[in-house]
BATI-753521 format. One line per 3 residues: their letters; for each residue y negated, x, z negated of C-alpha. Coordinates in steps of 0.25 Angstrom, whole numbers, plus 5000, padded with zeros to 4 digits. Layout:
<nodes>
a) Y:X:Z  ...;
</nodes>
This chain:
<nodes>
xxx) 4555:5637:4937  4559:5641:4953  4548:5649:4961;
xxx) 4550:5654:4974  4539:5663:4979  4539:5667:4996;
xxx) 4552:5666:4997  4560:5671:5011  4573:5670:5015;
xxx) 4577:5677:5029  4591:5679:5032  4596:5692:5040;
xxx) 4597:5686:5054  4580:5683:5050  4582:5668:5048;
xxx) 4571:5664:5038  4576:5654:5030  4566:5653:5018;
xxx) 4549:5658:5021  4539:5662:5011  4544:5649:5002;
xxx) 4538:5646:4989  4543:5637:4980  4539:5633:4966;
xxx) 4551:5622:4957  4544:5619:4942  4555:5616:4931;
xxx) 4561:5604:4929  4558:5599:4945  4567:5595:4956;
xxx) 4562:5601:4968  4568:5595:4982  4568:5606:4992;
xxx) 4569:5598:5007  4570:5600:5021  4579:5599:5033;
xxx) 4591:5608:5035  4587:5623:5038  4574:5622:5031;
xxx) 4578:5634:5020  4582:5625:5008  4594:5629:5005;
xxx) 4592:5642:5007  4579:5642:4996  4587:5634:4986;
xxx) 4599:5647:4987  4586:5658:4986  4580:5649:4972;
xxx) 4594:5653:4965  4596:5669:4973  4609:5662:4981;
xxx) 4599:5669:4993  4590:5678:4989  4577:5678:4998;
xxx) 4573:5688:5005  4559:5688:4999  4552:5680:4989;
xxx) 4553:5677:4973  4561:5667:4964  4557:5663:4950;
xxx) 4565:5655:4944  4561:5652:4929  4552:5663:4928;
xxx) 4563:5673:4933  4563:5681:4946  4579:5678:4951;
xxx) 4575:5686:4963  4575:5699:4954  4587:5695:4947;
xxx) 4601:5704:4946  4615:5695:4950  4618:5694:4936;
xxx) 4604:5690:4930  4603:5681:4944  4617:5675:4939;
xxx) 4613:5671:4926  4599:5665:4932  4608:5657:4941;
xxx) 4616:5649:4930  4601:5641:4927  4600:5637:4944;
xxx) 4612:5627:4946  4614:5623:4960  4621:5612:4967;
xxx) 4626:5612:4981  4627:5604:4994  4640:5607:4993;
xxx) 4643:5606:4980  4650:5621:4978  4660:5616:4970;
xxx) 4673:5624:4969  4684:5619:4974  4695:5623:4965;
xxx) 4689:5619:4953  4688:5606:4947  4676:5599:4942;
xxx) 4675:5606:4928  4679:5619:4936  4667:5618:4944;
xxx) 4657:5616:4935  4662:5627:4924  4662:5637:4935;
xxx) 4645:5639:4934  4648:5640:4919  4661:5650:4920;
xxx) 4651:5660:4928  4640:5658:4919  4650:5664:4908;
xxx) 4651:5651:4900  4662:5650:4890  4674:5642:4893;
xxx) 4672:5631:4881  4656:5630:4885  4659:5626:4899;
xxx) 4669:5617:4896  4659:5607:4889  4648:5612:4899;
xxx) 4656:5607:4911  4659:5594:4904  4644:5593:4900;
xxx) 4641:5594:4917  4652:5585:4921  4647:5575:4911;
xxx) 4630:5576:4917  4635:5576:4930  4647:5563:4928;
xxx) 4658:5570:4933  4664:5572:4921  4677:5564:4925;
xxx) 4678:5574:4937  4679:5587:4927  4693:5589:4934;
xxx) 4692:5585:4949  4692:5594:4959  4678:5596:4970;
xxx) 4688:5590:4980  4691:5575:4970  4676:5575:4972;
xxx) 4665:5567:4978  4653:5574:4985  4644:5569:4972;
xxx) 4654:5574:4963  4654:5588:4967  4639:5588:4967;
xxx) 4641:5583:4951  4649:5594:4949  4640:5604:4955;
xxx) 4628:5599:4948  4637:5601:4935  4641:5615:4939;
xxx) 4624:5617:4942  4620:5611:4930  4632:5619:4922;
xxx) 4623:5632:4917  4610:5624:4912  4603:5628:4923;
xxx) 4588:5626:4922  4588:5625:4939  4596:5617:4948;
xxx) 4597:5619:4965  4602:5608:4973  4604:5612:4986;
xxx) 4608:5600:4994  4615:5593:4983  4616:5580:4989;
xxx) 4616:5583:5004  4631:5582:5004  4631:5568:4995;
xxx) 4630:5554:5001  4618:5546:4996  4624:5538:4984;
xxx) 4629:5553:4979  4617:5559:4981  4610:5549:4972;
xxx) 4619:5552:4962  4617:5566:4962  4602:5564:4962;
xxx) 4600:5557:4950  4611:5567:4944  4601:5578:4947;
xxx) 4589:5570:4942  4595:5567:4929  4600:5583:4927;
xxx) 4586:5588:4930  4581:5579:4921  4591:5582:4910;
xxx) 4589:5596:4911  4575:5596:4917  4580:5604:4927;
xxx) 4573:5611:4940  4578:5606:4951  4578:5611:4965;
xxx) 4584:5602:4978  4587:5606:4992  4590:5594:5001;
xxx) 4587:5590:5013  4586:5574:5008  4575:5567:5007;
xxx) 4579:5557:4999  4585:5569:4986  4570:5574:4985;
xxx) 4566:5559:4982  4576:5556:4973  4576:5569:4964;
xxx) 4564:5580:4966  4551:5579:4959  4545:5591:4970;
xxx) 4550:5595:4985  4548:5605:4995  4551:5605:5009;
xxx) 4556:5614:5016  4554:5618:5032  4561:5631:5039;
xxx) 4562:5639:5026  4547:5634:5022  4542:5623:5012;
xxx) 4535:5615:5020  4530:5605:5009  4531:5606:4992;
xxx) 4527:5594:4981  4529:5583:4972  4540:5574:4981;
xxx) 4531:5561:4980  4519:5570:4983  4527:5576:4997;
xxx) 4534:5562:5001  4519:5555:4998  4511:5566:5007;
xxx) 4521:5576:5016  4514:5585:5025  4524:5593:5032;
xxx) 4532:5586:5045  4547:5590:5038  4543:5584:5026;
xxx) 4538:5570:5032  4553:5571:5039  4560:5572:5026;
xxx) 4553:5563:5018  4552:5552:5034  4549:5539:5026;
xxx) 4549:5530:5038  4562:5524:5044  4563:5527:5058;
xxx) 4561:5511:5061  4548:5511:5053  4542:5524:5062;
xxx) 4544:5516:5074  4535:5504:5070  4525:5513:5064;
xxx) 4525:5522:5077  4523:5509:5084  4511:5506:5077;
xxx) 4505:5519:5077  4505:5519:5092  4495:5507:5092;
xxx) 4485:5514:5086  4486:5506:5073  4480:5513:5060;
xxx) 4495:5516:5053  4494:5524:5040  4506:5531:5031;
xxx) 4501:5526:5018  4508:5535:5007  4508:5531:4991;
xxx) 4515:5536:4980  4515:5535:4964  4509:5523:4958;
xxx) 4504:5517:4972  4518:5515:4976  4516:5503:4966;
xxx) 4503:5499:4972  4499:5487:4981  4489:5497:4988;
xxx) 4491:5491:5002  4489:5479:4998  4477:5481:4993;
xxx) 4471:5489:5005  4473:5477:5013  4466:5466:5000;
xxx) 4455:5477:4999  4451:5482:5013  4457:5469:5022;
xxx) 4466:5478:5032  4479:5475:5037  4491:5482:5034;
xxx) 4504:5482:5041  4516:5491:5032  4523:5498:5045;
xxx) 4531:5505:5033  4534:5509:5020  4542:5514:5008;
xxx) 4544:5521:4995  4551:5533:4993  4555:5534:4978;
xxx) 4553:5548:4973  4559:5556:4963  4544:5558:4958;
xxx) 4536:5545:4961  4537:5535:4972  4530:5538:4986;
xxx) 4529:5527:4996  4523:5523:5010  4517:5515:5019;
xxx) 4515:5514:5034  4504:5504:5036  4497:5499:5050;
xxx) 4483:5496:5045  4472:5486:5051  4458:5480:5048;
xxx) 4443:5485:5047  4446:5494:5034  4458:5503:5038;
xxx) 4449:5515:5032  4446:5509:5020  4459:5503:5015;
xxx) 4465:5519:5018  4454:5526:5010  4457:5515:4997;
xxx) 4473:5520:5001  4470:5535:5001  4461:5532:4987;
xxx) 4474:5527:4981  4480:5542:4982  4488:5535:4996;
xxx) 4491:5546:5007  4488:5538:5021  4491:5544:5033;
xxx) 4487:5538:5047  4500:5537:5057  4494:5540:5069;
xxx) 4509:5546:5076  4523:5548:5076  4522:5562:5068;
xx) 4513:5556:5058  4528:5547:5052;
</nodes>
C-alpha cells in the first residue's frame, strides 16, 4: 500500500532531516511511527503525502509513483490520504458542518451529496449535535472528531495521524483511540501514526518503527519489539520499570547475585512457568519486578527475578525452551 524507498531529506541550510529511509506499511495496518522530538517523524509523515517533497528517494502509494505526479493528478491522489493534525487545523470561521464540507467542496462534490455526507461523518464521529458550533465552543477531543470527519470525508483508503493526541489529555485520548480503532476496522483502512507516546502505539498499532536522528533505528510486530528491543532509544521509549523498582534491582545487582529480565509473551502470559521452575529444578526465586504491558496485538509481560540454588543453568535453559527471552542484568545499562 505505502513504500518508501531510500528516501532523503536535506533542507537548503544542509540540515538532513530524513537519511536513506526505507519503509514498507501493507493494507489494512496501523503502523506507529515513534521517537523523541527532533528524530524526523513528522517530517516523513509530510514526504508520504508530497506536503515536502524529498530530495531523493521513491513513493508508491497503492501501486502509483506520487513522486512522478502533476499538481492536479497529485490533488486527486491526495483526496484518498486523509490526515489529522496535532493541532486540529480546523478553520476558524466555519462551524462544525462548514469544516468538515470544506474537503468535500474542493473535491468538487455537489452541494446536496455533501450535505448527507457531512451528516454521515458527524453521526461516525458523535458529534452530530455540534453540526452548528463553532472550533471555539469546542473541546480539544471535539475538534479532533471534527478533524477525523473532515479526513475520513473523501473515502480515503489512507489515513496520517500526525501527533493526533499529543495535545489531548489521557481520558481524551483514549476516546480518540478507540474512535480510530473502530474506523479502521470499519473501513479496513491503512493507518499510519506519528507520536511520540509510548502508550498510543500499545493501544492502537499492529506494526512500529522507531525512529532516531532521521533513521529507523528499529521496525516489527509491536509485541515482537516490546518482547525483545535491541536499540538503546527504543528500550527508553518502551522503560517498563518504575524508577523505584530500578533502585532495588540495581541494589541487587551490585551483590553479585544472578538477576535475570525474564520476558514472555502470547499464551505464556497465562502460564505458571515460574512456578514451575522452582517445583521442577528446587531453585529459589525472588520477583524484584514485573508487569504486563497490554498490547494492541497480544499481551507481552516481564519479570525481574533474583535466582538462587544448584540449578540456576537448568531452570533458564527449560525457560528459554519455552520461547522466553532471558537476559542476565549484570549493570545499570543493561534496564
Amino acid at each position: 500500500m505505502i513504500e518508501l524507498k531510500n528516501i532523503t531529506k536535506t533542507y537548503p541550510n544542509g540540515f538532513c532531516a530524513i537519511k536513506k529511509l526505507d519503509l514498507e506499511v501493507k493494507a489494512g495496518d496501523i503502523m506507529g511511527i515513534i521517537g523523541y522530538s527532533g528524530a524526523g517523524k513528522s517530517t516523513l509523515i509530510r514526504i508520504i503525502n508530497r506536503l515536502e517533497d524529498p530530495s531523493s528517494g521513491e513513493i508508491t502509494i497503492d501501486g502509483c509513483d506520487i513522486l512522478e505526479l502533476n499538481s492536479r493528478e497529485l490533488q486527486k491522489t491526495r483526496q484518498k490520504i486523509g490526515m489529522i493534525f496535532q493541532h486540529f487545523n480546523l478553520l476558524s470561521s466555519r462551524d462544525v458542518f462548514g469544516n468538515v464540507a470544506f474537503a468535500l467542496e474542493i473535491a468538487g462534490w455537489e452541494k446536496q451529496k455533501i450535505s448527507k455526507r457531512v451528516y454521515e461523518l458527524l453521526d461516525l464521529v458523535g458529534l452530530k449535535e455540534k453540526v452548528n458550533f463553532y472550533p471555539s465552543q469546542l473541546s480539544g477531543g471535539q475538534k479532533q472528531r471534527v478533524a477525523i470527519a473532515r479526513a475520513l470525508a473523501n473515502h480515503p483508503k489512507i489515513l496520517l495521524c500526525d501527533e493526533a493526541t499529543s495535545a489531548l489529555d489521557t481520558k481524551t485520548t483514549k476516546s480518540i483511540l478507540d474512535l480510530l480503532k473502530d474506523i479502521q476496522k470499519k473501513f479496513n483502512l491503512t493507518v499510519v501514526l506519528i507520536t511520540h507516546q509510548i502508550e498510543v502505539v500499545k493501544e492502537i498499532c499492529n506494526q512500529m518503527c522507531v525512529m532516531s536522528d532521521g533513521e529507523i533505528i528499529e521496525r516489527g510486530l509491536v509485541h515482537e519489539v516490546f518482547a525483545n528491543p535491541n536499540h538503546e532509544v527504543t528500550k527508553e521509549l518502551i522503560s517498563y520499570l518504575p524508577p523505584t523498582d530500578k533502585s532495588l534491582i540495581l541494589s541487587h545487582i551490585k551483590t553479585q547475585n544472578q538477576v535475570y529480565k525474564i520476558v514472555f509473551s502470547g499464551e505464556n502470559t497465562d502460564e505458571p512457568l515460574i512456578s514451575d521452575v522452582i517445583k521442577r529444578f528446587g531453585v529459589d526465586a525472588n520477583i524484584l519486578s514485573g508487569n504486563i504491558e497490554e498490547l494492541a496485538t497480544q499481551n507481552v509481560g516481564y519479570l525481574i527475578i533474583e535466582f538462587s540454588g544448584d540449578n540456576i543453568a537448568q531452570s533458564l535453559e527449560y525457560l528459554k525452551q519455552k520461547g522466553l527471552n532471558i537476559q542476565k542484568l549484570e549493570k545499570k545499562n543493561d534496564l
